[in-house]
N, C-alpha and C positions, 0 to 999 in steps of 0.2 A: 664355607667361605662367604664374607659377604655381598653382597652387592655390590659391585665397583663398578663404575664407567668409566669405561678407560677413553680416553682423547684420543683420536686416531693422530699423528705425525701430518705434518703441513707439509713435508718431504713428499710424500707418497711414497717413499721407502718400506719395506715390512720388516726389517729387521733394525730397529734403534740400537744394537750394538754398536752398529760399525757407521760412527760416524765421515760423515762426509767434507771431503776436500775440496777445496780450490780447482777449476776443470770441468770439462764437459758435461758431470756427471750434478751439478753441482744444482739444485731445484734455486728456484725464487727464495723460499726461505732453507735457510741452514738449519741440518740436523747435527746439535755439536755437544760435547761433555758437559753436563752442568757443574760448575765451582770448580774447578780444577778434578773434578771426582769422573773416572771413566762410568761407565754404563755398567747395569749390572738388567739382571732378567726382571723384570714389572718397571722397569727405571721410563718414566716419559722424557719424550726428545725436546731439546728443547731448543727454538723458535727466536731467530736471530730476526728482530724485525731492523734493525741497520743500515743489515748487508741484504738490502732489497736487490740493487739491481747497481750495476758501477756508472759513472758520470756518463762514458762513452755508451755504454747502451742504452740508459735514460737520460737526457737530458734536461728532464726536470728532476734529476736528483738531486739538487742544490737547492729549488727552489721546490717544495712538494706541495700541492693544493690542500690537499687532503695526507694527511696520518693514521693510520689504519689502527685502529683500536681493538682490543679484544679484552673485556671483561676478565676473559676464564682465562687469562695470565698470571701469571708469578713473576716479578720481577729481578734477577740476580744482580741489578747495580747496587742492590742495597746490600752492606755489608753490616753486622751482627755486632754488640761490643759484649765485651769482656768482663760481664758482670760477676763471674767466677774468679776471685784472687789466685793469682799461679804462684801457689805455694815451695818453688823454689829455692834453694840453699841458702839465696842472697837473702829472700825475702823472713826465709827463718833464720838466720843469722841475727836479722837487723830486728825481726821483734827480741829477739830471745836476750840483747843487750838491753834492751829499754829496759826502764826500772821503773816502778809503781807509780812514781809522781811523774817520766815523761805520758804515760796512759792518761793521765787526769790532764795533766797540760793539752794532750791533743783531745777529749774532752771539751775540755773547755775553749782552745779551738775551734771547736764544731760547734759551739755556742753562740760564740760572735761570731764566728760569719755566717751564720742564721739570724741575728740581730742586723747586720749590715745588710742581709739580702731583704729584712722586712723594710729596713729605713730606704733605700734604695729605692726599690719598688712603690713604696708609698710617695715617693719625692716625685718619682716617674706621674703615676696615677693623676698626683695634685698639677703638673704641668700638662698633661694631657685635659683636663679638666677646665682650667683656667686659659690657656687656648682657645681651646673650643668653643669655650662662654663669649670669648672677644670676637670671637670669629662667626660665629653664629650674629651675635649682636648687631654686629655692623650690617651683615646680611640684611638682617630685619629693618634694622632702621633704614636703610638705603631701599628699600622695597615699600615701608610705607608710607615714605615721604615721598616719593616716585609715585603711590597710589592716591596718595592725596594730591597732588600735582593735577595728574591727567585728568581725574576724575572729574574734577569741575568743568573739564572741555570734553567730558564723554568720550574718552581712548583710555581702555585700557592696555592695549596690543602692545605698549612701548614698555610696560610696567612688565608684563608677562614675557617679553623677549630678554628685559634684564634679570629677570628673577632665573631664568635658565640659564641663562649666559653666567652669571655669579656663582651658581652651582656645578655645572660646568667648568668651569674656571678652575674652582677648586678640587673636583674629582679630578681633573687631567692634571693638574702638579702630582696628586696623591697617586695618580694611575702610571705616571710616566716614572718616577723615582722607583715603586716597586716592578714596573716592567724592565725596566732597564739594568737597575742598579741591584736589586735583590729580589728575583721573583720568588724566592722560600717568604718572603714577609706577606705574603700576598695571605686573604681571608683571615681565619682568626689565632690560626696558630694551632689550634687545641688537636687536631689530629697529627699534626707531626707530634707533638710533647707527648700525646699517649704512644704513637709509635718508638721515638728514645725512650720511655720508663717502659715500654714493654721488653726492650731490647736492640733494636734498631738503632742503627747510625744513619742518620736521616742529613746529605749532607750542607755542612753551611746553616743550620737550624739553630743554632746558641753562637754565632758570630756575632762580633759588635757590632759588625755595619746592619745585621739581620735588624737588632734593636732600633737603633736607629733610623730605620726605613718603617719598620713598624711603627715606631712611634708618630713621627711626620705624617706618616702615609693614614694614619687611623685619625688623625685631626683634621685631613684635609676630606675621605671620608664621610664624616660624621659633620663636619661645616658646610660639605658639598650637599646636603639635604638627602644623600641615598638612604633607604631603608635598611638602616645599618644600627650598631651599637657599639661603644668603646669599651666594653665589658668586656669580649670574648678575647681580644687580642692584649688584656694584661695579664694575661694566664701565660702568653707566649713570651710578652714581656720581664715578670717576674722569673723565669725560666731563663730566660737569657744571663739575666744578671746573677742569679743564683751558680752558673755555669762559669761565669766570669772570675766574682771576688772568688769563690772556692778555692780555681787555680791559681790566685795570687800572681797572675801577669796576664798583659792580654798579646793572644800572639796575631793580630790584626794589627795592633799600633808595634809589635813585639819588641813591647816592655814588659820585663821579667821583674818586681818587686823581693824576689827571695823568701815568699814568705808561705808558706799552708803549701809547701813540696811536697808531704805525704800524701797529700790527699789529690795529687795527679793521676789519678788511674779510675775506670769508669765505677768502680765500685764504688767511690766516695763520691762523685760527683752526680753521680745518679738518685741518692739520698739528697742532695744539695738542691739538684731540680725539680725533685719533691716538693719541698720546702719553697720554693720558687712560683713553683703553679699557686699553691694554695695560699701561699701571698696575694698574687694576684688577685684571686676569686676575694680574699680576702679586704680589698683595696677595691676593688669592684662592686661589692655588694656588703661592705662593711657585715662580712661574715665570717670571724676567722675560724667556728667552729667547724661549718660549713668548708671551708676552702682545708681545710682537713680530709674533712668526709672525700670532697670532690676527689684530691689526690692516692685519697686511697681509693675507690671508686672507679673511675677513670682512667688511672697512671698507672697508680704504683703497682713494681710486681716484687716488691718485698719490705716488708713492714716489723719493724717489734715496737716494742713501747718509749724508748728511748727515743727513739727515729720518731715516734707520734710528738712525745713533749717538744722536739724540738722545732716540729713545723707546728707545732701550734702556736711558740712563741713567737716566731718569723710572721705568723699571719696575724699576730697581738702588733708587736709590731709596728706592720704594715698599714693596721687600719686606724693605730694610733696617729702615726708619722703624718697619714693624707687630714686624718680631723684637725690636729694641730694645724697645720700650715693652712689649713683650706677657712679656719676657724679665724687666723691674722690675715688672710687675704679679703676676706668678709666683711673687717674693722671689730672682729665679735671673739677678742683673745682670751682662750681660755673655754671657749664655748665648745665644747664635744660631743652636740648632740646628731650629730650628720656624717655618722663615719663611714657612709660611702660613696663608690663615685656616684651611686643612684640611691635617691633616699623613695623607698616606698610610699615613707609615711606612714605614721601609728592610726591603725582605727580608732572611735573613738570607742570609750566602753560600754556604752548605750546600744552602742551596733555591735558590738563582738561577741555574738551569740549563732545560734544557729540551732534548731530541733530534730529529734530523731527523725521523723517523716524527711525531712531534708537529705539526708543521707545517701536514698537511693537516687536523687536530681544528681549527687554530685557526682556519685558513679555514673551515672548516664551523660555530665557532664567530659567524664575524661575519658567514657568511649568516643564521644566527638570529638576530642582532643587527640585521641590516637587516631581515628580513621583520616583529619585532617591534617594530623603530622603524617602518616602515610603517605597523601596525595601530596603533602609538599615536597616528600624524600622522590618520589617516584617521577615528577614534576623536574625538580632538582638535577635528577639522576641523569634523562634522558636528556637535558640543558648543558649539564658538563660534558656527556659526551660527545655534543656536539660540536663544542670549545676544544676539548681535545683534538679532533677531527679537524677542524677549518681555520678555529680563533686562535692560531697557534703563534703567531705572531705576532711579538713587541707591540709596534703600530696598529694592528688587528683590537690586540685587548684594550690600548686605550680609547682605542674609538668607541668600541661596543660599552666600555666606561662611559665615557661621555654622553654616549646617544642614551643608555638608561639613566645617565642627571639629569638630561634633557627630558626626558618623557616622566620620569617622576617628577619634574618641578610643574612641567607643562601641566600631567594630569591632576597635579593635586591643588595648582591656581583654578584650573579648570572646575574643580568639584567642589571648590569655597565657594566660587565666584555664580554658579549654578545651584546652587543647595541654598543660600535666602534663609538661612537658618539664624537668625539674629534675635537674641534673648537679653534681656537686661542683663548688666555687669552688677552683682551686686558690690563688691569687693573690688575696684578698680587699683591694680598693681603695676609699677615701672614694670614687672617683667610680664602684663598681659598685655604688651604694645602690641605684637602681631594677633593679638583676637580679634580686633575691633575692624577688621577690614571688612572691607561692602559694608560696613552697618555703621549705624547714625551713632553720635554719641551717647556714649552712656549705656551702649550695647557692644556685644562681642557673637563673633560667630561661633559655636557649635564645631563646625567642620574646621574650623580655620583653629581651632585649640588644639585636635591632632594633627593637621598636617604641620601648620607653620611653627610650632612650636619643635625643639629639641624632644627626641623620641621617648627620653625619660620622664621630662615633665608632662608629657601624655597619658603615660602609663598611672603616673602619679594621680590626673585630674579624675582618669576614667574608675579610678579606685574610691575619690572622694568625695568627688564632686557629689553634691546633692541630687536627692529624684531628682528627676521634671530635667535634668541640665542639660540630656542628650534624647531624641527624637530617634525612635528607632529606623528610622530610613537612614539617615545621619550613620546612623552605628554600621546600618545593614551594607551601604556604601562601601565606607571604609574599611569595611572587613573584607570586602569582595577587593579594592581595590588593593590594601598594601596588601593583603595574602602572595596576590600575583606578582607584584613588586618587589617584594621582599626576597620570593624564590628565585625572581630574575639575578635577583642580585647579589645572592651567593655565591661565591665561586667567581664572581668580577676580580679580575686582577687591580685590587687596592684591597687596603688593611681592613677589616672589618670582621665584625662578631655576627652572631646570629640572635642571640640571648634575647636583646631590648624588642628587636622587632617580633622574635616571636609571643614576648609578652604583650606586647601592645595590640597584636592580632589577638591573642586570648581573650585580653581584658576586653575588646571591643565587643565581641561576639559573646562573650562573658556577660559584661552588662546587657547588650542585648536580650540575651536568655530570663536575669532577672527582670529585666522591665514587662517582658512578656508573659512573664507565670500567670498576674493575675488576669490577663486577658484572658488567658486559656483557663482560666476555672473562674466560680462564680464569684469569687474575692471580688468586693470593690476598690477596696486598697490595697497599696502597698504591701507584700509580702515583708519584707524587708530592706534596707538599704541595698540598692541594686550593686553596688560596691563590693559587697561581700562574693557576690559572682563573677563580677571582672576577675577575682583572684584567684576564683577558684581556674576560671576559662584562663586567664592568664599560664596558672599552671598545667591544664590542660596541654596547652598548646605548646609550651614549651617541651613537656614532658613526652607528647607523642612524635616531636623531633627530631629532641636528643636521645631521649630513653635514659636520663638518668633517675631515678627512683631517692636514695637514701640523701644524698648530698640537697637535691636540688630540694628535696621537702626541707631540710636544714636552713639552706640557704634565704627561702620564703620567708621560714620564720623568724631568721633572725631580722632580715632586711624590711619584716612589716613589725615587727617590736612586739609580738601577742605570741602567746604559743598555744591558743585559745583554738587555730583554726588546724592545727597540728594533724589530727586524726584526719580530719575534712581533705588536706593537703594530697595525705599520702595514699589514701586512696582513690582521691585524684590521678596522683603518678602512676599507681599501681598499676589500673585499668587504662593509662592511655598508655600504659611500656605494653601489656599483653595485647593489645588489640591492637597495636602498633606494629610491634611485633609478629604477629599474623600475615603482615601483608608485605613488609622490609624493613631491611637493618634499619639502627640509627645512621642521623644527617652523617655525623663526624665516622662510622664504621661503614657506610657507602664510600666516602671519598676515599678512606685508607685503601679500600676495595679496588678501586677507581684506578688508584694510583700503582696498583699491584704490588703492595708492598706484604712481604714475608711475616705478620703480626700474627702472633698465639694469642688465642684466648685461655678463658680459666682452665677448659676442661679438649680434651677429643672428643671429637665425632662420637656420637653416641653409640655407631653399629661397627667401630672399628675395632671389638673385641678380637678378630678372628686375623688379624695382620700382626705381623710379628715384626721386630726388627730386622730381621734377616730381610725382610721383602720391603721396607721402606730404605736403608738404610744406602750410603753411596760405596760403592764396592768397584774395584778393587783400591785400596789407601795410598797414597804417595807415602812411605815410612824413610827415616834417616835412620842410622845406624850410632848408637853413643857415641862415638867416633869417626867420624863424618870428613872425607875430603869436601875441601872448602871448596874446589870445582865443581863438584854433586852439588852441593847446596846453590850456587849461585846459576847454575844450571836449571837446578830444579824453581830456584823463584821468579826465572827470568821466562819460562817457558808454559808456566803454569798459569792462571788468573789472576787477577789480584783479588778475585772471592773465597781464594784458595788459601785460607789463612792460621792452620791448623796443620799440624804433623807428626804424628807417632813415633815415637822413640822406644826403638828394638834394640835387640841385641843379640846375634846370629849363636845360632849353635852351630855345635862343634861340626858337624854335618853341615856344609852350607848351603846344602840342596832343602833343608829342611825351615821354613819359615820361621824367622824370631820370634821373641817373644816380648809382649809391650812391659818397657821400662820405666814410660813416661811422655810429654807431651810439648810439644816446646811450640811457639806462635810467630809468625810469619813479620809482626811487628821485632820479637826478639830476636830472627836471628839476621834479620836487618841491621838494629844497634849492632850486632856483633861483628860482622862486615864492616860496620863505618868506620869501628874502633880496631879494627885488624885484630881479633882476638884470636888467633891463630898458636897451633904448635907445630913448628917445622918438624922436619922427617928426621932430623940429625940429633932433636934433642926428646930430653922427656915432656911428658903430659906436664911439667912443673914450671915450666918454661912460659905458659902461655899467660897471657896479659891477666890483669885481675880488675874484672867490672863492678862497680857498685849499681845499686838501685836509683842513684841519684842520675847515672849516664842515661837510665830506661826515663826516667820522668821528665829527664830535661828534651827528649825526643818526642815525648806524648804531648797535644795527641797527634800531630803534624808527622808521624814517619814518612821518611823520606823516602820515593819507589826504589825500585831495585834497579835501575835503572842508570839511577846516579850513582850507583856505589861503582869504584873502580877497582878493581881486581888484577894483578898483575899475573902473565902466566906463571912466572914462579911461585906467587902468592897462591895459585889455584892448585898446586901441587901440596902445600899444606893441609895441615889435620886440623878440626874443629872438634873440640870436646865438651860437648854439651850437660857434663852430667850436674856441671851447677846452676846451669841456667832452664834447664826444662823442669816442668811440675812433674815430678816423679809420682805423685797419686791422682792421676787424672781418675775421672768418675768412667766406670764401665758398665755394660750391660752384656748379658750372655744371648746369645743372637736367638733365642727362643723366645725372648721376652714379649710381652703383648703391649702395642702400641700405644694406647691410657697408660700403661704402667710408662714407658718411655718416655709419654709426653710431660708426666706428670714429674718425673722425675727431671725433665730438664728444664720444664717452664716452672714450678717450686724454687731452683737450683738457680735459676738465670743460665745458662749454662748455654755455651755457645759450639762447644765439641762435646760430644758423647761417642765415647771409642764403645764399638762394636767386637765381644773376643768370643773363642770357641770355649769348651772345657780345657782347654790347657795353656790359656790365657794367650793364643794371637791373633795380632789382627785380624778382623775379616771383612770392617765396615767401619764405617764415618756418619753418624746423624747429625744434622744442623739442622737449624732452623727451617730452611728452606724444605729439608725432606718432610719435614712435621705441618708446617703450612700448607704445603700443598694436595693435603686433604681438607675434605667439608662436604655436608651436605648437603646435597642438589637434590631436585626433583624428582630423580629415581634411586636416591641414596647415594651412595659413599662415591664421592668422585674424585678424578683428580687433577689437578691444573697444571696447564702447561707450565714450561719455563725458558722466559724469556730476556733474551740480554735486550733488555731496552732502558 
């Protein structure tokens, strides 16, 4: 057996069987079934953080200081979708009519509205874009006409209280709109979307209003001066809307258009938000090969080649749609060379080189790009739990907004205005008006071209800009200061990415690196354009705090125009994912963490050969019987969870002492519709009598079913029979309870699979695996462990 550490129960109970009631008996935290599923022998209790304590015994139970957090949770409010088709009668019915040319029609279908989700998307991108441009602008020029002002009477204190206060301003619109009105839009998006493409129903995550607050909320943002990027949150954007035209109505405004009904159900929709992310990234970093890689990388958990063409086009596109418009907004129509929302910028080809001796710098380059994305996850980590814990309230999180606009605009006036860093402008441009501050004309500061400037166009300078342009104390600054800035301000409740700042911290510490080689050896010159190091450290940096590897080397290269630095790139990534890795997860798979949410990775545990489904699985099953009083059933979903979303279809032998045998599989959404629709067979007449459902009643319900709650049931009506045998998947997918846990996992995370019926040798029930049962292993520090579960 292997190693397991088992959680002891927060009950102080010794037997997790028998869960606990309401009554004397009743600990601080509840020991109760998890999913609708009773207890079976190795099953951990699971941990009602809710039901702490009732109003009358606590009186600050309305009002809590503190929320008590616990890492080594599983959360059960998250519920699973249904990325397995339930091949039911209806559903084979309705293909086996189609005829050759409606397959091509829906086809072609899935074409244009991958066309619509790139145009979409990219229209999104170019208004996030040109916003921001206005919004920023005015910022600036109201700051250095204000600096030009004072300055001739020696005060700058008036200049510096309005340059926060402007900043401010605009984070607390951005902060108030997603505290209040959609706190799912809050940060960048990307860990929810990986969560839906894994499997998860994450909720309220592809609503319109979500969109729409994202959007807002990441202008105001990224205008507010935070250490942010509008990069990560069009990944959430694209997703949304991909989620949207799919279904052909939107059920927020709930308007129904009539159109792309087949593809109501998570299976087509899930391929949709595929194609959605990788617009995004695509529109983002004018990289649609890239925003491919990313979705499959990142998201997707199931791919062919079909599915690849078609997000490739959606992110063709995408980055078409933003050049266009962004090209007529310009005055430069027809001009396509800036297809995304952040142009790199081409090196030139006198510098795009690089020598073997070089090689091992860059490796050594992207172990400090892993150990300093480490320090930022671990940094990060203990920061959100803190926000968990205290900053849990509305008014809370925009303050702490506010106060880090504040203190990033403060610190970063503060370290232009102190650093006297002022170099000749050789190249004087309308958009290098905020360089020139403290310094005489015909100079620009050094420090004032990262801070004041938009996070992009930093990124961009520190790539280009010639030797001599930056002073490594200048660099050494900046990298000390936004590193800490940037951590603070992840996880701020407003819209924001991580992507720009963490290049902009690379590229700093990057160049830094280049300018320094020849000091440290006997060189008198130049090694090489120190530019080519910013990208490398750019990448670094990024890469040791997402830990993406294959995409994000893609993404580099398309978004710097060379594929000259290709090799250099990836083993960049490489060494900062392993060294990275060594010390903690990635940013985006801490917060899933964080968040205790039920996510599968590729593979199991690597020691949990020796567990079998028998000992994960939930035991004993809530089973219906093909023929089902309607009272049982409404009974049964009325009493049970609503995680409890799955149910085994028997069928009793002749013996009724002796346990059914599975028939089939029927879903807690399905026998819901059938309730609403009274799809009943009275006791008087035959099984023929009973109503006749189309697939069209199941999609006009998705995804919105309605609880059980609402359904009205009359006692007479609960004396009725329910015949399920053309509405449940008569071939649900099974395992024989000997089976080994890898084998399990692999076959239900492959599968998308959100029930895996557990049988003996003579085919009955004896178990239920979900998600949650397979989650809630991993390895810990002394091996195979397992996590609580908790209803919070």
């Amino acid at each position: 057996m292997a190693n397991i550490t088992k959680k002891v129960s927060w009950s102080g109970r010794g037997e997790e069987n028998t869960p606990l009631v309401n009554g004397s008996e009743q600990p601080k935290y509840n020991t109760q079934s998890s999913a609708g599923s009773v207890f079976h022998i190795g099953r951990l209790s699971t941990v009602d953080l809710d039901e702490d304590l009732t109003p009358e015994e606590d009186p600050m139970r309305s009002r809590p200081k503190e929320i008590p957090h616990n890492e080594k949770l599983l959360s059960l409010k998250f519920e699973s979708l249904d990325y397995d088709n339930s091949e039911n009668q209806l559903f084979l019915e309705e293909e086996r009519r189609m005829s050759h040319m409606n397959f091509r029609c829906l086809e072609i279908s899935r074409w244009v509205i991958c066309g619509m989700i790139g145009f979409l998307t990219g229209l999104i991108a170019c208004f996030i874009d040109i916003i921001v441009e206005k919004l920023a602008g005015y910022k600036y020029k109201v700051i250095k006409d204000n600096i030009e002002k004072f300055t001739q009477v020696g005060g700058l204190s008036i200049s510096l209280v309005l340059w926060a206060v402007l900043n401010s301003a605009y984070v607390m619109v951005g902060s108030i709109i997603v505290a209040f009105i959609e706190p799912i839009a809050a940060g960048s998006g990307i860990p929810q979307i990986k969560c839906y493409l894994n499997g998860v129903k994450i909720p309220r995550v592809v609503r319109l209003k979500t969109l729409l607050v994202k959007v807002c909320g990441v202008i105001c943002s990224v205008a507010g001066g935070l250490a942010v990027g509008k990069e990560g949150p069009m990944i959430h954007s694209g997703a949304v809307v991909a989620a949207g035209v799919s279904q052909g109505r939107s059920t927020s405004l709930k308007k129904d258009f009539k159109i792309f009904e087949y593809f109501r159900r998570d299976t087509e929709k899930r391929d949709f938000v595929s194609a959605g992310a990788a617009a995004g990234v695509s529109a983002a970093f004018g990289a649609p090969v890239g925003g491919v890689l990313f979705s499959l990388e990142e998201g997707a958990s199931f791919w062919n080649q079909m599915l690849t063409w078609r997000i490739f086009f959606a992110s063709m596109i995408s980055t078409f749609t933003l050049n266009f418009f962004l090209s007529i907004y310009h005055h430069k129509p027809g001009d396509l060379s800036s297809p995304g929302l952040i142009n790199f910028g081409s090196f030139d080809l006198e510098n795009v080189q690089y020598n073997l001796y070089e090689i091992p710098l860059f490796i050594v380059m992207g172990a400090v790009g892993g150990l300093l994305g480490a320090l930022f996850n671990v940094l990060n980590y203990w920061l959100t739990i803190f926000r968990i814990r205290y900053v849990h309230r509305p008014y809370l999180q925009v303050m702490e907004a506010m106060l880090v606009a504040a203190v990033t605009a403060t610190v970063s006036f503060a370290m232009i205005y102190l650093s006297n860093d002022c170099q000749p402008l050789e190249s004087p441009s309308t958009e290098d008006y905020p360089l020139q501050l403290f310094c005489a004309d015909g100079e620009y500061n050094a420090m004032a071209t990262a801070f004041f400037n938009t996070p992009e166009r930093s990124v961009r300078s520190l790539f280009h800009n010639p030797a001599g342009t930056y002073n490594p104390a200048t660099l050494g600054c900046f990298t000390l200061t936004y590193f800490f800035l940037a951590c603070w301000t992840y996880g701020l409740t407003v819209s924001a990415g991580v992507f720009i700042p963490s290049l902009l911290i690379g590229a700093a510490w990057g160049r830094l690196f280049g300018i320094m080689l020849p000091k440290m050896t006997s060189g008198q010159t130049q090694w090489a354009d120190p530019g080519k190091y910013a990208l490398m450290g750019a990448a670094a940096q990024l890469g040791g705090i997402v830990r993406m590897t294959l995409s994000l080397t893609v993404i580099l290269v398309e978004a710097t125009g060379n594929v000259t630095y290709g090799l250099p790139i990836m083993l960049v990534l490489m060494t900062a994912k392993i060294v990275g890795d060594y010390f903690i997860e990635g940013l985006y798979d801490v917060h899933i963490k964080l968040q205790s949410v039920p996510f599968l990775h590729w593979d199991a545990p690597a020691t949990s050969h020796s567990l079998t489904a028998r000992e994960v699985m939930s035991s004993p099953v809530t089973c219906f019987n093909q023929v089902e009083k309607v009272g049982v059933i409404v009974d049964v979903l009325s009493n049970t969870s609503t995680n409890h979303n799955g149910f085994p279809v028997i069928i009793q032998s002749a013996d009724s002492e002796e346990p059914g045998k599975l028939c089939g599989l029927v879903l807690r959404s399905q026998l819901i519709v059938l309730l609403k629709h009274k799809v009943f067979v009275e006791r008087a007449h035959s099984r023929l009598s009973q109503r006749r459902l189309q697939l069209k009643d199941f999609r006009d319900a998705y995804p919105r079913f309605p609880p059980i709650q609402s359904i009205h049931v009359s006692q007479d009506e609960r004396e009725c029979m329910m015949d399920l045998t053309e509405f449940m998947n008569p071939t649900p997918y099974t395992v024989p309870q000997e089976t080994s846990l890898p084998r399990v996992f692999k076959l239900f995370r492959a599968l998308g699979l959100r029930h895996l019926v557990v049988v003996d040798d003579e085919n009955r029930v004896v178990g239920l695996v979900t998600r949650k049962d397979l989650a809630r292993y991993h390895l810990g520090k002394h091996g195979l462990e397992e996590l609580h579960l908790a209803h919070t």
